[in-house]
Biopython code that builds the backbone (N, CA, C, O; Angstrom):
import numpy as np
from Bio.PDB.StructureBuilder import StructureBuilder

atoms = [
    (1, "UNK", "N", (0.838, -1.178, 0.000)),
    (1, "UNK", "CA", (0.000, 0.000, 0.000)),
    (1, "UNK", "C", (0.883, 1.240, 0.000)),
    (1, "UNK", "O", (1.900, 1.330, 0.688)),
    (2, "UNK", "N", (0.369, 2.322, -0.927)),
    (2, "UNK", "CA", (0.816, 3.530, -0.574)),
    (2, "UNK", "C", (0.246, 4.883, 0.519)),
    (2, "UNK", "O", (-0.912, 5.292, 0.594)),
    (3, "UNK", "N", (1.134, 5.257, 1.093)),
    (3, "UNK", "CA", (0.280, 6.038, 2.154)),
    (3, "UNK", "C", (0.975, 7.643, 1.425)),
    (3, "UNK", "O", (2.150, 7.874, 1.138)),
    (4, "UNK", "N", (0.086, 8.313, 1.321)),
    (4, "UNK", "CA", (0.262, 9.793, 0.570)),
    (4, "UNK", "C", (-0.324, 10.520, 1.859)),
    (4, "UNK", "O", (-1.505, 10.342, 2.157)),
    (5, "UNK", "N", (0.642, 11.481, 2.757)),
    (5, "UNK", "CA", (0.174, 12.372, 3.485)),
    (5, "UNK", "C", (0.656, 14.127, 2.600)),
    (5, "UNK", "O", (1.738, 14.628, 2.293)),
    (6, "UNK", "N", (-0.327, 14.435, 2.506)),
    (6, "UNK", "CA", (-0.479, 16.187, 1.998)),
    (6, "UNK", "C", (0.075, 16.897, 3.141)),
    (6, "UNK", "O", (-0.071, 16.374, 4.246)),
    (7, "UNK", "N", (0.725, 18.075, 3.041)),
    (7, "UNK", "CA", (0.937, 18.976, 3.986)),
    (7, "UNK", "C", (-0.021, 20.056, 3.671)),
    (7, "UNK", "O", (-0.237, 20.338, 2.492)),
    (8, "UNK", "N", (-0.504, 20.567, 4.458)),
    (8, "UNK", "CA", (-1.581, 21.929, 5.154)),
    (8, "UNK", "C", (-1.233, 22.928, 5.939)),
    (8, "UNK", "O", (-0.893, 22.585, 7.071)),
    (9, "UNK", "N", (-1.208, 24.081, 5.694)),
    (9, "UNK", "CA", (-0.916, 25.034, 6.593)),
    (9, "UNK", "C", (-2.270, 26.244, 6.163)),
    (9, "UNK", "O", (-2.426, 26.830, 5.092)),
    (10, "UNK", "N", (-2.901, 26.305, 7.112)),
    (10, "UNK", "CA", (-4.291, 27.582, 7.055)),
    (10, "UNK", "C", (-4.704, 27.324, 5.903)),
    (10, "UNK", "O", (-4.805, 28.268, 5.119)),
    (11, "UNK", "N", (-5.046, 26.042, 5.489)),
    (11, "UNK", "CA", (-6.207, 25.589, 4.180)),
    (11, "UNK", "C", (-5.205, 25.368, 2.847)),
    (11, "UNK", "O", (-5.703, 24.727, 1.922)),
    (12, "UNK", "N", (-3.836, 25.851, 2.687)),
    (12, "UNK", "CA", (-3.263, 25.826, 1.484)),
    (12, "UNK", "C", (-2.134, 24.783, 1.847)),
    (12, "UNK", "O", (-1.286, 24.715, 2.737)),
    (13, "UNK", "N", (-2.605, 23.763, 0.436)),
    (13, "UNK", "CA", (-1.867, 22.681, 0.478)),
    (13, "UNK", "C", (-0.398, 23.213, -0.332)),
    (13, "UNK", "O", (-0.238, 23.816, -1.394)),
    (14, "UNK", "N", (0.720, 22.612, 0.851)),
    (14, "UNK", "CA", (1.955, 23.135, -0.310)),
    (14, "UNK", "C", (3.286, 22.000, -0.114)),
    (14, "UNK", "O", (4.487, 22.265, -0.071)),
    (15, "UNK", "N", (2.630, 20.699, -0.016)),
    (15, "UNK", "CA", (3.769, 19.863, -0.259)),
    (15, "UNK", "C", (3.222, 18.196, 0.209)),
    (15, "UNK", "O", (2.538, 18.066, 1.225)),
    (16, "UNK", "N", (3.528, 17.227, -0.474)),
    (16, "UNK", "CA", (3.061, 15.743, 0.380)),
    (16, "UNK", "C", (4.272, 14.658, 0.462)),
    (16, "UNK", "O", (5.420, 14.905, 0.095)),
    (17, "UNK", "N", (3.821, 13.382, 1.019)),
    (17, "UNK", "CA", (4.830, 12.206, 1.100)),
    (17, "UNK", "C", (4.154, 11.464, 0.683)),
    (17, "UNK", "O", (2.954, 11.382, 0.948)),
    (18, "UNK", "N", (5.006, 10.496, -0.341)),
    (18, "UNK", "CA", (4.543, 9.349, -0.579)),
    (18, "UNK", "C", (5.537, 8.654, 0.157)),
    (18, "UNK", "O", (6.671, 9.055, 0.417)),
    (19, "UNK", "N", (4.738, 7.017, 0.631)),
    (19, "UNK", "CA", (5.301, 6.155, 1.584)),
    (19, "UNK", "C", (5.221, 4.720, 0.576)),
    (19, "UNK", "O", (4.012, 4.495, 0.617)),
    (20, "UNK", "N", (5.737, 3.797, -0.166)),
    (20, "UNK", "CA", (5.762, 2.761, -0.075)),
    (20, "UNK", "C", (4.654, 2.235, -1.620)),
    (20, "UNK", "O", (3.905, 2.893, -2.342)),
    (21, "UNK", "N", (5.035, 0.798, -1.601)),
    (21, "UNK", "CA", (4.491, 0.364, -3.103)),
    (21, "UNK", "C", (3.121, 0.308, -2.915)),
    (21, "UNK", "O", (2.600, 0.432, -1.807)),
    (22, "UNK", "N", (2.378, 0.087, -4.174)),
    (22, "UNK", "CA", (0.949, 0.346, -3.681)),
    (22, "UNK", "C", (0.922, -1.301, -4.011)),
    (22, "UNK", "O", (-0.168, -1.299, -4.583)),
    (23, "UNK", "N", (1.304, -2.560, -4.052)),
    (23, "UNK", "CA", (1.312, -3.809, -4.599)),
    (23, "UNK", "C", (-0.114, -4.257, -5.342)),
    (23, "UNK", "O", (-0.777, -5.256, -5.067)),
    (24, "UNK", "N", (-0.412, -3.234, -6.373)),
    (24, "UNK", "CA", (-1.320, -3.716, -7.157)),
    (24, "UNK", "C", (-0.511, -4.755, -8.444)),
    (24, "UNK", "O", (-0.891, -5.808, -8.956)),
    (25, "UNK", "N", (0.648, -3.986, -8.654)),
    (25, "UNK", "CA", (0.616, -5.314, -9.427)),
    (25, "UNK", "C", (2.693, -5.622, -9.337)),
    (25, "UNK", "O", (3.575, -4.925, -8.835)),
    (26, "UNK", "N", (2.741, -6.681, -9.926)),
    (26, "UNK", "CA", (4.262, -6.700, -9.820)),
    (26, "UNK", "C", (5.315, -5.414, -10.088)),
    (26, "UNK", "O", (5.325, -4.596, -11.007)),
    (27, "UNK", "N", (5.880, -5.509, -9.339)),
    (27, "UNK", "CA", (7.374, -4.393, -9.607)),
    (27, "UNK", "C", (8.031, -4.442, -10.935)),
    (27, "UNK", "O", (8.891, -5.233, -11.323)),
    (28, "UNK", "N", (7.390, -3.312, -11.655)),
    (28, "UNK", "CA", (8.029, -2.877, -13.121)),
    (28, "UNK", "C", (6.818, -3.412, -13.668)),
    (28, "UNK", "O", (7.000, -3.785, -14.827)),
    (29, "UNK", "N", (5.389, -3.625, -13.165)),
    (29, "UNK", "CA", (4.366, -3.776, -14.099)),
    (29, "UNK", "C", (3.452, -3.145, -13.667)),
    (29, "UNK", "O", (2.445, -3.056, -14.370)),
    (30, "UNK", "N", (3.492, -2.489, -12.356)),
    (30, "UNK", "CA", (2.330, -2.079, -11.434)),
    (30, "UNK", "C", (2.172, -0.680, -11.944)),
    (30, "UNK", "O", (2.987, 0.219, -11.737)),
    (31, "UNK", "N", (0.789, -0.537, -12.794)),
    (31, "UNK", "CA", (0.657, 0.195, -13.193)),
    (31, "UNK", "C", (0.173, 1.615, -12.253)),
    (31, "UNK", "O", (0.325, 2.814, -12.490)),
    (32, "UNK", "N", (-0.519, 0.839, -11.010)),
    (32, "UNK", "CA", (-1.141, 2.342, -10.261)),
    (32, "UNK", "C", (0.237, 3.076, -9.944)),
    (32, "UNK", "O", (0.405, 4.288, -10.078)),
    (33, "UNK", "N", (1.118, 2.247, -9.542)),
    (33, "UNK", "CA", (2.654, 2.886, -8.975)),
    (33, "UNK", "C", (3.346, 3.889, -9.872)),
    (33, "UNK", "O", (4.115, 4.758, -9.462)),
    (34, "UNK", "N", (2.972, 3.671, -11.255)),
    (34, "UNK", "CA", (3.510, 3.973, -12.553)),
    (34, "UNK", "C", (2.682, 5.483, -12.973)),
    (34, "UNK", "O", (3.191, 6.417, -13.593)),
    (35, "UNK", "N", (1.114, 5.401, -12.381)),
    (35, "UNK", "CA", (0.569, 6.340, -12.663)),
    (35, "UNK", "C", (1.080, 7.522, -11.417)),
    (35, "UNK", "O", (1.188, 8.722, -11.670)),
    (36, "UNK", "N", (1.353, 6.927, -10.080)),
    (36, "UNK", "CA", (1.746, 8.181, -8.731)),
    (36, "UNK", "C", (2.472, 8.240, -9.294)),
    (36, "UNK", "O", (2.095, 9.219, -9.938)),
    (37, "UNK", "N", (3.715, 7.901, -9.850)),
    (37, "UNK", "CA", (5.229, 8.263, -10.494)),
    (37, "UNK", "C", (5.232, 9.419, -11.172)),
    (37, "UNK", "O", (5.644, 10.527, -10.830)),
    (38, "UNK", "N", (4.561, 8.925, -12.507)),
    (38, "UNK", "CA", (4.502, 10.371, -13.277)),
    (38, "UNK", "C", (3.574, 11.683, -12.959)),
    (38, "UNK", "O", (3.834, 12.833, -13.312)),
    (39, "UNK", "N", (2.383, 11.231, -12.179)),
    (39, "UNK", "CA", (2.034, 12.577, -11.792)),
    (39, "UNK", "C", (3.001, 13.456, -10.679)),
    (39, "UNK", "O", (3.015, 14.683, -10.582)),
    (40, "UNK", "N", (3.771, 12.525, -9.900)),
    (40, "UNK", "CA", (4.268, 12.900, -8.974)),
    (40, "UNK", "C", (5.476, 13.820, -9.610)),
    (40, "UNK", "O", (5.666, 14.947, -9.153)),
    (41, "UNK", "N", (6.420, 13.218, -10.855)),
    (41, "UNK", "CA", (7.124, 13.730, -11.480)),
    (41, "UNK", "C", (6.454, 15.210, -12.041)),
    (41, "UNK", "O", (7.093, 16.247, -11.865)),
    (42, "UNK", "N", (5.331, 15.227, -12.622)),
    (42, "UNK", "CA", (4.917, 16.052, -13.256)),
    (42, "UNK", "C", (4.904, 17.474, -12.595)),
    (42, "UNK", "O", (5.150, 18.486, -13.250)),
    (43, "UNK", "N", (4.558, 17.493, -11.062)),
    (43, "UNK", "CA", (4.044, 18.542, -9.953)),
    (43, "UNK", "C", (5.832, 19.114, -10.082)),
    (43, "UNK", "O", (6.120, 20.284, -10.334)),
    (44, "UNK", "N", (6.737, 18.148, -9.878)),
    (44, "UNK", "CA", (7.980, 18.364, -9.320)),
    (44, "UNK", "C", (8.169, 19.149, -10.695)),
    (44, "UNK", "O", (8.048, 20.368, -10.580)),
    (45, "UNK", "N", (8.391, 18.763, -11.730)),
    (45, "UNK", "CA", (9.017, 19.454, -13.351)),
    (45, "UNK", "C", (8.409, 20.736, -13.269)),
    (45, "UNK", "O", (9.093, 21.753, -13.386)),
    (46, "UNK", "N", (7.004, 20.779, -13.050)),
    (46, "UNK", "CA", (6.957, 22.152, -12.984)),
    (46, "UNK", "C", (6.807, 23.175, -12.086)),
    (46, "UNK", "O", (6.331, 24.305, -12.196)),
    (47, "UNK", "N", (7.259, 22.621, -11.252)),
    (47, "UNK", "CA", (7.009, 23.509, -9.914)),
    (47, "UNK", "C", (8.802, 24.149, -10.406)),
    (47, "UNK", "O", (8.972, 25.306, -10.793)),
    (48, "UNK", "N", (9.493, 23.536, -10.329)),
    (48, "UNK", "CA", (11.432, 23.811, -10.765)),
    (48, "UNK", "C", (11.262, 24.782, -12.058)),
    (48, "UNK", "O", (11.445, 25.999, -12.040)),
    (49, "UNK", "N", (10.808, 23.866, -13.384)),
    (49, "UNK", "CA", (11.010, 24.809, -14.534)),
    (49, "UNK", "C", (9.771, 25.142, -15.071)),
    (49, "UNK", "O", (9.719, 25.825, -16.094)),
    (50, "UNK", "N", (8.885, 24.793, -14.579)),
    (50, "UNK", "CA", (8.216, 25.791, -15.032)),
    (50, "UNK", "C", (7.300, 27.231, -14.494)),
    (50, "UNK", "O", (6.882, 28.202, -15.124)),
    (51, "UNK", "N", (7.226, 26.869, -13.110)),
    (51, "UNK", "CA", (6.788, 28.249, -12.191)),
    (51, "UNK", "C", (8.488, 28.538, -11.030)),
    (51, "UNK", "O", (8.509, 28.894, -9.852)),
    (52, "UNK", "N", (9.256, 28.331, -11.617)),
    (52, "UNK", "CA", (10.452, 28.872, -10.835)),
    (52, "UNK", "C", (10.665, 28.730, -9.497)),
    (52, "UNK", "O", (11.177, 29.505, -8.689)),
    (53, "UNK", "N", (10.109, 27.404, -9.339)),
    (53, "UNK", "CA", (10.242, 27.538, -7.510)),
    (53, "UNK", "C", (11.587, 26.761, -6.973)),
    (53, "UNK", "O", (11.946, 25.901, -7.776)),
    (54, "UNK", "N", (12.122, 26.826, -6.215)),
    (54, "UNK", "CA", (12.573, 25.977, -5.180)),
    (54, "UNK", "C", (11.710, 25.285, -4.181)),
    (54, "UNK", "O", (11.002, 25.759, -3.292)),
    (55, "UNK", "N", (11.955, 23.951, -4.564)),
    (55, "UNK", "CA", (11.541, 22.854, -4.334)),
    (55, "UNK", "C", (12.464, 22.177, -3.001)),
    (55, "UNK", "O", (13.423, 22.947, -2.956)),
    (56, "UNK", "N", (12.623, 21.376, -2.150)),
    (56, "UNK", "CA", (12.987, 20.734, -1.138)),
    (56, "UNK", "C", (12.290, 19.364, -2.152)),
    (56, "UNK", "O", (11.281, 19.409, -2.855)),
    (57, "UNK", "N", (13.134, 18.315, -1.944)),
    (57, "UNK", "CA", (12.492, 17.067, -2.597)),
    (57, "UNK", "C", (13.652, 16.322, -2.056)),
    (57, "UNK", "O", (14.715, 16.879, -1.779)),
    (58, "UNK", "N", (13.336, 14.491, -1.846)),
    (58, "UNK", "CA", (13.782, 13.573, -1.710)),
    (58, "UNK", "C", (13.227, 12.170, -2.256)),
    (58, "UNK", "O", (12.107, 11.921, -1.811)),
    (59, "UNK", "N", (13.629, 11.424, -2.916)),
    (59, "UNK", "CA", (12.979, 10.563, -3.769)),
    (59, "UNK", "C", (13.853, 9.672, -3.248)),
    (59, "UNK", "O", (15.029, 10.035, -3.267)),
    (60, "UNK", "N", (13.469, 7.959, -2.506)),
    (60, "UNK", "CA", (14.330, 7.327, -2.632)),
    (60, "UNK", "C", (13.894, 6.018, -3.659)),
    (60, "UNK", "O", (12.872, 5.350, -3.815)),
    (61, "UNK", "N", (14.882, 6.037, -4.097)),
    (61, "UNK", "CA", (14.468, 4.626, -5.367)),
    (61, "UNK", "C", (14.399, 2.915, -4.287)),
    (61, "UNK", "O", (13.746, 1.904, -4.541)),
    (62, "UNK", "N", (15.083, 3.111, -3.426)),
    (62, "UNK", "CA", (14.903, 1.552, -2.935)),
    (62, "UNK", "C", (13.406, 0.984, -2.292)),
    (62, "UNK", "O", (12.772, -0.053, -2.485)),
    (63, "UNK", "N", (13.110, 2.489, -1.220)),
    (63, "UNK", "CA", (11.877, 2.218, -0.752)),
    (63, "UNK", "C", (10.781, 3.129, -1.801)),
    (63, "UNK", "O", (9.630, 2.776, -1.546)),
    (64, "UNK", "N", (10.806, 3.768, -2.460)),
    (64, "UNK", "CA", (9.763, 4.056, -3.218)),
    (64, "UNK", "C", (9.012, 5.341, -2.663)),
    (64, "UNK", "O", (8.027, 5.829, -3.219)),
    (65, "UNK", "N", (9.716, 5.937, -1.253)),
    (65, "UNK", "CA", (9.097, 7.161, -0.742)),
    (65, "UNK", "C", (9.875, 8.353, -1.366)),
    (65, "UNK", "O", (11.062, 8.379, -1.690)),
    (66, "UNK", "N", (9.107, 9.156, -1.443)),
    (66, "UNK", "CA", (9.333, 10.803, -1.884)),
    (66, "UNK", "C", (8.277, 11.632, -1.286)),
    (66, "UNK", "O", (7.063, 11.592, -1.086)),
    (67, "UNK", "N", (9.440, 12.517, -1.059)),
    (67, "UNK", "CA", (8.410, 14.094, -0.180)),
    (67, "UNK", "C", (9.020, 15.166, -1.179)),
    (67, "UNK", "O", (10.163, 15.315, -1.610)),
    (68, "UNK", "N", (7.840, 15.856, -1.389)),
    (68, "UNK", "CA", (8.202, 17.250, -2.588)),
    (68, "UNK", "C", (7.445, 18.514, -1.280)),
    (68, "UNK", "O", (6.324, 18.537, -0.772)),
    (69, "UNK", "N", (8.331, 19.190, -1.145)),
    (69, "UNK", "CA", (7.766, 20.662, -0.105)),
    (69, "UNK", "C", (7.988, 21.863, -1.227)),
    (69, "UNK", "O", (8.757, 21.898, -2.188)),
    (70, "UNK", "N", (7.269, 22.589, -0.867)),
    (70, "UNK", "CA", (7.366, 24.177, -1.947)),
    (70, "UNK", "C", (7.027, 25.056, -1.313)),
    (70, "UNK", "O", (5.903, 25.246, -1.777)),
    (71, "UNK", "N", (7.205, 25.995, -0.326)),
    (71, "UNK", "CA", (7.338, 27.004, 0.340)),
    (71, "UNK", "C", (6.418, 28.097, -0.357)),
    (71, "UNK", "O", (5.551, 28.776, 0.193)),
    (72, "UNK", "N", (6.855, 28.115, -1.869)),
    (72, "UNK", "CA", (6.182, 28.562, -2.631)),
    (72, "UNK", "C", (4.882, 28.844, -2.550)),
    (72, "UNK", "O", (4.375, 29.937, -2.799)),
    (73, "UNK", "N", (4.326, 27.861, -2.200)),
    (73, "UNK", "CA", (2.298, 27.941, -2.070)),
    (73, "UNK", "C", (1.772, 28.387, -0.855)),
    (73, "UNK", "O", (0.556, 28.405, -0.662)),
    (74, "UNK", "N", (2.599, 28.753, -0.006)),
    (74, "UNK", "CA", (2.566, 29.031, 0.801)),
    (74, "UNK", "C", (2.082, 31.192, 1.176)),
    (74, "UNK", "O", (3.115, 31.852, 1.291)),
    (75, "UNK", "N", (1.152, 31.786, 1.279)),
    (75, "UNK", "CA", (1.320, 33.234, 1.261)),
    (75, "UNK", "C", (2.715, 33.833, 1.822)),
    (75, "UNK", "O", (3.504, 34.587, 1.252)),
    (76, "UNK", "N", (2.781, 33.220, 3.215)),
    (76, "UNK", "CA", (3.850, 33.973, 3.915)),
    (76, "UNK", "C", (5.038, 34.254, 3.361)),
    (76, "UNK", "O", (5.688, 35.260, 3.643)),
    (77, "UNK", "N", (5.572, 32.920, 2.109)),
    (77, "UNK", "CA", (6.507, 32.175, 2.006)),
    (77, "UNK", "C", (6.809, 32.976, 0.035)),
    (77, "UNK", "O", (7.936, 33.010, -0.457)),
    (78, "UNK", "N", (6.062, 33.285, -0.408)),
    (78, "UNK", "CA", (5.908, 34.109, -1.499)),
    (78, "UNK", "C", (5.319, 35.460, -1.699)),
    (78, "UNK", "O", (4.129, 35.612, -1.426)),
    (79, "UNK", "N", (6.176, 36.675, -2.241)),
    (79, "UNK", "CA", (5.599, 37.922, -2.657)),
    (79, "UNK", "C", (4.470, 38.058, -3.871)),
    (79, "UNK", "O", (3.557, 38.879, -3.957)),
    (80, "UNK", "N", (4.860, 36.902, -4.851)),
    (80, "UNK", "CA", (4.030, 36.543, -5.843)),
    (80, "UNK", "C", (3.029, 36.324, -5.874)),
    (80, "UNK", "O", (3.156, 35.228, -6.421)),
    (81, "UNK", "N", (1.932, 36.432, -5.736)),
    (81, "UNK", "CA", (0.788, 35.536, -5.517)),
    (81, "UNK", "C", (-0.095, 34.509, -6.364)),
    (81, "UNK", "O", (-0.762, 33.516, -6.074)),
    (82, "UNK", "N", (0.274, 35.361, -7.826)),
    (82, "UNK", "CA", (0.143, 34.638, -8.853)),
    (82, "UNK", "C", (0.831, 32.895, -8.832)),
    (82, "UNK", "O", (0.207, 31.857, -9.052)),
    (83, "UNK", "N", (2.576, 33.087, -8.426)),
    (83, "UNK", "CA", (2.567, 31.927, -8.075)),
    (83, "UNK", "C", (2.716, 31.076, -7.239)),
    (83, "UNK", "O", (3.093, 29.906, -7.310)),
    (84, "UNK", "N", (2.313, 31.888, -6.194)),
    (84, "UNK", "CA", (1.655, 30.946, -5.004)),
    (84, "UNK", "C", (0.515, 29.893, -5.075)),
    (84, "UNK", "O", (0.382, 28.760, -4.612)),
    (85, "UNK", "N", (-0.632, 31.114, -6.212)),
    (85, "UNK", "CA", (-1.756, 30.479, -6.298)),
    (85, "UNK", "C", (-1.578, 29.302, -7.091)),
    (85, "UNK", "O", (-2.236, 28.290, -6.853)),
    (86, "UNK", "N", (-0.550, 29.371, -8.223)),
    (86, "UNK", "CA", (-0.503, 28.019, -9.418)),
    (86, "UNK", "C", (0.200, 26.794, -7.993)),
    (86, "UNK", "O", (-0.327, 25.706, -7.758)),
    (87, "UNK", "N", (1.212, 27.237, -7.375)),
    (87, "UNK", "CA", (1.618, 26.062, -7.031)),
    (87, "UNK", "C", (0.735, 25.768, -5.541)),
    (87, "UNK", "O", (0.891, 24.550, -5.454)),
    (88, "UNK", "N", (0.134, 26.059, -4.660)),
    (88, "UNK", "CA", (-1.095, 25.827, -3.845)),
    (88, "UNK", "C", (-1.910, 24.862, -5.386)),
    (88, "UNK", "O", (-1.851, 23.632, -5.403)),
    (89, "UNK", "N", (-2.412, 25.430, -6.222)),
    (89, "UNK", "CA", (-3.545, 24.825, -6.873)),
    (89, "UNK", "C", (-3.144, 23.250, -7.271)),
    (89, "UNK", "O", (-3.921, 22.335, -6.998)),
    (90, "UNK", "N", (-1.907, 23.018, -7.920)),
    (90, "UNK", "CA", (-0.651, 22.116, -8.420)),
    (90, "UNK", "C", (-1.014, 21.019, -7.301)),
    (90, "UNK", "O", (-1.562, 20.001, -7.725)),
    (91, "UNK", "N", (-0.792, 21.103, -6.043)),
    (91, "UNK", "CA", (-0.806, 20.404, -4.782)),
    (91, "UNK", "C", (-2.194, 20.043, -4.282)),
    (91, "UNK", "O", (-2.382, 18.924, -3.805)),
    (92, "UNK", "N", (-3.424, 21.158, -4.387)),
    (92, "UNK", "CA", (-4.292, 20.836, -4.193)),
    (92, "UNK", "C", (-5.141, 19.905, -5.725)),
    (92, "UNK", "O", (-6.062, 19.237, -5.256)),
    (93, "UNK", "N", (-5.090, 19.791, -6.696)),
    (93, "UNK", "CA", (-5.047, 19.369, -8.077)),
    (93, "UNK", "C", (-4.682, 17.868, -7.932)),
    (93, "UNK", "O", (-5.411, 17.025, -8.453)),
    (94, "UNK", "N", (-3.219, 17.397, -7.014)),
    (94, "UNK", "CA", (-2.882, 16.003, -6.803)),
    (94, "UNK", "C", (-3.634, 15.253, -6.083)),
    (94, "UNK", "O", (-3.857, 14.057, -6.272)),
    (95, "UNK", "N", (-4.246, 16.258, -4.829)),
    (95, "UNK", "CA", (-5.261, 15.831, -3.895)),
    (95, "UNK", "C", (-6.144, 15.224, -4.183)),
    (95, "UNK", "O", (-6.332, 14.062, -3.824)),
    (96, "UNK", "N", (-6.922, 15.923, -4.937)),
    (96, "UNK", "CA", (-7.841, 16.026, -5.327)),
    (96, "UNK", "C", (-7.979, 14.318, -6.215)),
    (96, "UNK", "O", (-8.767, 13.418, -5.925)),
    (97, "UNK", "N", (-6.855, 14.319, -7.407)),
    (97, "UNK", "CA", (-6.779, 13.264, -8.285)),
    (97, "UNK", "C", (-6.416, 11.777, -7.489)),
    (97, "UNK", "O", (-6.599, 10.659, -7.969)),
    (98, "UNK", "N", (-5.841, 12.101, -6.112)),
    (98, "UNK", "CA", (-5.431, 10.758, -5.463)),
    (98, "UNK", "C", (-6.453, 10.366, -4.207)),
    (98, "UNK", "O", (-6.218, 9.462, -3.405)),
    (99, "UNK", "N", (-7.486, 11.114, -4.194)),
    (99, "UNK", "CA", (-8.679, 10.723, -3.557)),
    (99, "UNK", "C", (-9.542, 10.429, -4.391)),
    (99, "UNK", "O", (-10.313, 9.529, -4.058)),
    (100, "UNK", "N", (-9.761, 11.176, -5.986)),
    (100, "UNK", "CA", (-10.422, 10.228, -6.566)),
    (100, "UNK", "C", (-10.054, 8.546, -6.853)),
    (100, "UNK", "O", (-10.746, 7.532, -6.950)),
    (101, "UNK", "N", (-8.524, 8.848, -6.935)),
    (101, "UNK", "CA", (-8.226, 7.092, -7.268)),
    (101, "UNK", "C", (-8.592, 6.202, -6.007)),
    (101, "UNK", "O", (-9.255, 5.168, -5.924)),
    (102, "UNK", "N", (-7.988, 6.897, -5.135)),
    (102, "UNK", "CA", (-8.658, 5.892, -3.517)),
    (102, "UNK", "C", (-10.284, 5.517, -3.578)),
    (102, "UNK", "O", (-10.654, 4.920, -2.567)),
    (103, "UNK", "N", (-11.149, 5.716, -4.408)),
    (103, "UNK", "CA", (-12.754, 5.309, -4.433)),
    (103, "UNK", "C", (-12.250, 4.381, -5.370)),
    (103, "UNK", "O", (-12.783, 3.382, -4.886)),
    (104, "UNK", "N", (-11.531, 3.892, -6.492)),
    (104, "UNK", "CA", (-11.424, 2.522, -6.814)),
    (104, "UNK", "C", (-10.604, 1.426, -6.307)),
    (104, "UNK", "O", (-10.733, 0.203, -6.242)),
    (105, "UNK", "N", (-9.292, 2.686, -5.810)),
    (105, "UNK", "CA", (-8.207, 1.640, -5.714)),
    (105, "UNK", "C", (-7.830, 1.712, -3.879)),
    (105, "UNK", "O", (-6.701, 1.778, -3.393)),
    (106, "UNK", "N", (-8.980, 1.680, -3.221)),
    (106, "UNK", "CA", (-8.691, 1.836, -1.658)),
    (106, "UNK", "C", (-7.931, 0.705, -1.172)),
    (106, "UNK", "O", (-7.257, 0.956, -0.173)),
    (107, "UNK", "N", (-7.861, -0.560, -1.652)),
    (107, "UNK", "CA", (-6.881, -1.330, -1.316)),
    (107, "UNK", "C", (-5.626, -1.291, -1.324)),
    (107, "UNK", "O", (-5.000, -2.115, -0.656)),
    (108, "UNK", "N", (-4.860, -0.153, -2.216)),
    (108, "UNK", "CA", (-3.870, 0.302, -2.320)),
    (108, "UNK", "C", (-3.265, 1.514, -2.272)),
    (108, "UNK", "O", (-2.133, 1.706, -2.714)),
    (109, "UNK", "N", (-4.090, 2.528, -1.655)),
    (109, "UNK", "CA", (-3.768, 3.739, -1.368)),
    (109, "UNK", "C", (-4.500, 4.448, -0.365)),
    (109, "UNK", "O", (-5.729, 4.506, -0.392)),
    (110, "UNK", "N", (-3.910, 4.907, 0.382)),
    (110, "UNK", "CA", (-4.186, 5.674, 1.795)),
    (110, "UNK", "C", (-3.721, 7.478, 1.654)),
    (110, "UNK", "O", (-2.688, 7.829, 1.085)),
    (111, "UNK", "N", (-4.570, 8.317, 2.199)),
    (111, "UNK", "CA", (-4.853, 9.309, 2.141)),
    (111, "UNK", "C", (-4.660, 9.928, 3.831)),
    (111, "UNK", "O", (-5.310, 9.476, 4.774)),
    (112, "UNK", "N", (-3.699, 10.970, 3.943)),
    (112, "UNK", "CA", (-4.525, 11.829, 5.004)),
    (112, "UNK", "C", (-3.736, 13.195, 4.452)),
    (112, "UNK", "O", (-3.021, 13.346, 3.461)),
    (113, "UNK", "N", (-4.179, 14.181, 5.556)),
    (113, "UNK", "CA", (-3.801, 15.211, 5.401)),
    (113, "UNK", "C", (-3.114, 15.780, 6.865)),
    (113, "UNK", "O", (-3.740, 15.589, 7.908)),
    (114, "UNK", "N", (-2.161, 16.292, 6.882)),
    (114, "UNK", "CA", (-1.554, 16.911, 7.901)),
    (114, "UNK", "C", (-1.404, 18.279, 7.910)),
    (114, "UNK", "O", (-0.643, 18.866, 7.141)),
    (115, "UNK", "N", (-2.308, 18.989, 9.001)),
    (115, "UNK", "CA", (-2.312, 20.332, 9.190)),
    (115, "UNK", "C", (-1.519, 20.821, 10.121)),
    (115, "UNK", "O", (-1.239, 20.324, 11.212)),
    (116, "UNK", "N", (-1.120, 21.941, 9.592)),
    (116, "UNK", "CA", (-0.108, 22.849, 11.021)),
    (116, "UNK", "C", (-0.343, 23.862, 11.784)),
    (116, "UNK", "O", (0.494, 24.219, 12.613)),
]
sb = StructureBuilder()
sb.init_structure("model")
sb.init_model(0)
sb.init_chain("A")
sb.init_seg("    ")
for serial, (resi, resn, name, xyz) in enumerate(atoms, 1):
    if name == "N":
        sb.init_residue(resn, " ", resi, " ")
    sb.init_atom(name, np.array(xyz, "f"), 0.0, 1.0, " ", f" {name:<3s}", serial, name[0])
structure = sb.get_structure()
């Protein structure tokens, strides 16, 4: 199972962890794992090049956990707001897409949210 905790601070999501395989299907065939991968990749590519942020990230390949933080989405933490709001939305957008997958695939993915 994968456990995905979101980070929260005063309603704006601006960073999560993924924990572990989701064992839907074999290693190097498991497609749900394949789908968190690239969305997960996707948030990270453009949070770096394409809304200019500095990112905090750790990906480990053995256990399969990664945490992406962005300060960025954060108000306090950006003068911008414009892209505060894209990367808050970016984070809340993953949420959103990995609670819809948890209504099919609840056997393999776990959800919470951690507020500060």
């Amino acid at each position: 199972m994968t456990k995905i905790t979101f980070f929260r601070k005063n309603g704006n999501f601006w960073g999560f962890r993924e924990e572990g395989h989701t064992g839907f299907g074999e290693e190097g065939d498991d497609i749900l794992c394949s789908a968190l991968s690239a969305m997960t990749m996707l948030i990270l590519n453009t949070l770096e090049a394409s809304y200019g942020c500095s990112v905090d990230y750790v990906i480990d390949d053995e256990t399969a956990d990664i945490t992406i933080k962005c300060l960025s989405a954060l108000p306090e933490h950006s003068d911008d707001e414009n892209k505060q709001f894209a990367c808050e939305g970016l984070f809340r957008g993953y949420f959103l897409q990995i609670n819809d997958l948890c209504d099919e695939y609840y056997e393999f993915l776990d959800v919470d949210v951690l507020d500060e």
